[in-house]
C-alpha positions in Angstrom: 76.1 16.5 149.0 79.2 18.3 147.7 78.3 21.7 145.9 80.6 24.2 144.8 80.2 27.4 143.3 82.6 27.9 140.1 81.4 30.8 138.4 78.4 33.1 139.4 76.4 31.2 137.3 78.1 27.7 137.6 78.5 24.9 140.2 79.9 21.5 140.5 78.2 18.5 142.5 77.7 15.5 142.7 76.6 13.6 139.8 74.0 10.7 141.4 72.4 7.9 139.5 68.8 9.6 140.6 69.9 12.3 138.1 70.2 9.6 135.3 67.6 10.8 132.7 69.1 14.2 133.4 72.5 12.9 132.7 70.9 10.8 129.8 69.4 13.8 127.8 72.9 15.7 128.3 75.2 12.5 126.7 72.9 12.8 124.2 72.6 16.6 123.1 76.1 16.7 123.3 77.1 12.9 121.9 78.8 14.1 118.5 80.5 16.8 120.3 82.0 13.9 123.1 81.8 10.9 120.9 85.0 11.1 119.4 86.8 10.7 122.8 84.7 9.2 125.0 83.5 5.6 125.0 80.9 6.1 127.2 79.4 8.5 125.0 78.1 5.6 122.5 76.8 3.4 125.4 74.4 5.9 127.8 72.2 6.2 125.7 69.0 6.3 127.5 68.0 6.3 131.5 68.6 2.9 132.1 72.2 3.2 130.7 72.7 6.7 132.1 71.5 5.0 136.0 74.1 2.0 135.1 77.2 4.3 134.7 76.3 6.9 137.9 75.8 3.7 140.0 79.0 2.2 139.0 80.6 5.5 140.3 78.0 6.3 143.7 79.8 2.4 144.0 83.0 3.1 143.6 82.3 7.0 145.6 80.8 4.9 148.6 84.0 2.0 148.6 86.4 5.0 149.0 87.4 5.2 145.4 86.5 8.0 143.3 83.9 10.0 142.2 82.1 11.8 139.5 80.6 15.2 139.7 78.2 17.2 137.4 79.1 21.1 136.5 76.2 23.0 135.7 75.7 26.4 134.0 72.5 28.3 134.7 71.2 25.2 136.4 71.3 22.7 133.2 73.9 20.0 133.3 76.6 20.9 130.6 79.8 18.5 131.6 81.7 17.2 134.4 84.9 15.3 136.1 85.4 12.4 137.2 88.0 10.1 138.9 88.2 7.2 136.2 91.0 4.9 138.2 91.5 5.2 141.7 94.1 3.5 144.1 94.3 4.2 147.0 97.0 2.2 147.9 99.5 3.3 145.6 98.3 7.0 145.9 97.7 7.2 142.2 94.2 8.4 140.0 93.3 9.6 136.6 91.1 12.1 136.0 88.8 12.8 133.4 86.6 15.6 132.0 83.7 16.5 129.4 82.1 19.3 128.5 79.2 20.1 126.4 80.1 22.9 123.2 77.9 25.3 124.9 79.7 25.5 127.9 83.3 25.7 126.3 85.9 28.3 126.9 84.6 29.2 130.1 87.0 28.2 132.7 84.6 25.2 133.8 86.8 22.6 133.4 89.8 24.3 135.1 88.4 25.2 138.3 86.4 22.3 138.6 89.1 20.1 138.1 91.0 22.1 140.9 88.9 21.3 143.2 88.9 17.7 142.4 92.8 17.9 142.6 92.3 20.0 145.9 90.3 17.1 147.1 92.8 14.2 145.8 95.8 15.6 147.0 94.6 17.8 150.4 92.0 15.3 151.7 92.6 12.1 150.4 96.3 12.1 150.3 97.1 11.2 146.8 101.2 11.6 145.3 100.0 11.2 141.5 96.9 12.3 139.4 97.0 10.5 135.6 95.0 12.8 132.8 94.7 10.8 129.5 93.6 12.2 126.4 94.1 11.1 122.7 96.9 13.6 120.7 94.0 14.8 118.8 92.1 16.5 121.7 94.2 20.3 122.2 91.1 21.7 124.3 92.2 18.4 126.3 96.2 18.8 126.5 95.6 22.7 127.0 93.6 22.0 130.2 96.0 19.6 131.5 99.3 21.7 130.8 97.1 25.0 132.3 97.0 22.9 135.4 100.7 22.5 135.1 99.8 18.5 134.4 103.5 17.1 132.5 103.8 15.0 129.4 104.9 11.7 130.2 104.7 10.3 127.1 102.5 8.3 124.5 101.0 4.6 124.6 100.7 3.9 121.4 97.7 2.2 120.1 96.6 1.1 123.6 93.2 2.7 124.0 90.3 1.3 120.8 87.4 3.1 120.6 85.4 3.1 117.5 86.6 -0.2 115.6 90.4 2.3 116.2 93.5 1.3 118.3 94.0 5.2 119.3 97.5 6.5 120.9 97.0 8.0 124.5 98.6 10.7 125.7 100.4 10.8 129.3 100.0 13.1 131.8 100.5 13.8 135.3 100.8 16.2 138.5 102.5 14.9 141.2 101.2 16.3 144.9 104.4 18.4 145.5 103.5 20.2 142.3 100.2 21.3 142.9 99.2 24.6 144.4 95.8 24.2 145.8 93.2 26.7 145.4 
């Protein structure tokens, strides 16, 4: 299992559908605070759901194509990253992130999204990584442009979520960009 200390009192790991009522009670003590951008957010809503989404990703982790870890602060689950879209033939993912309003302002999501990108890019030989993110979300667009991710551009309207056609937000690193860790 991949573990990886972020902070003195923080590591990343992996995120595996026997943690599901872990991951469960998380989504929902933080569901307002991730509801707004996250679909997924409105649908785990218990165990069962919680196991349904890590299996699709320990599926997708054991074909080759992606993977979610778990960051955890003082040994409670708080957020995570994941690789939403994965191709390995064109070299190109998207990468997402959550984090609970506890764990905020921390750095969390920064270093443990470069080690993801360390991952994509050093071991798995990726050119591109996508981050997507409604124009609403700053914390969002800050992490990504802290990263040195570039605006690409908006879809408009291309994303609903919550009875709302929402705009999406472009971004990406390309490989030669990226100055591992």
């Amino acid at each position: 299992m991949l573990t990886r200390t972020l902070t003195e009192n923080a590591e990343l790991a992996a995120l595996e559908p026997w943690r599901a009522n872990e991951f469960a009670n998380h989504v929902d003590a933080a569901r307002a605070h991730l509801a707004p951008w996250l679909p997924w957010a409105l649908t785990v809503v218990d165990t069962e759901t919680a196991a349904m989404f890590l299996q699709r990703y320990a599926d997708e982790q054991a074909r080759g194509n992606g993977r979610i870890l778990g960051i955890w602060l003082g040994g409670k689950l708080v957020g995570g990253t994941l690789f939403r879209v994965w191709d390995s033939r064109t070299g190109v993912c998207e990468i997402g992130v959550w984090l609970a309003p506890e764990a905020v302002g921390r750095g969390l999501v920064t270093t443990a999204v470069g080690v993801m990108l360390d991952w994509a890019f050093g071991v798995r030989g990726m050119s591109r990584v996508e981050w997507r993110t409604v124009p609403d979300n700053a914390r969002s667009i800050a992490t990504a442009e802290r990263l040195g991710f570039t605006r690409e551009g908006v879809l408009r309207q291309s994303f609903p979520h919550r009875g709302v056609r929402q705009d999406v937000e472009v971004f990406s690193l390309l490989a030669s960009e990226w100055k591992p860790s």
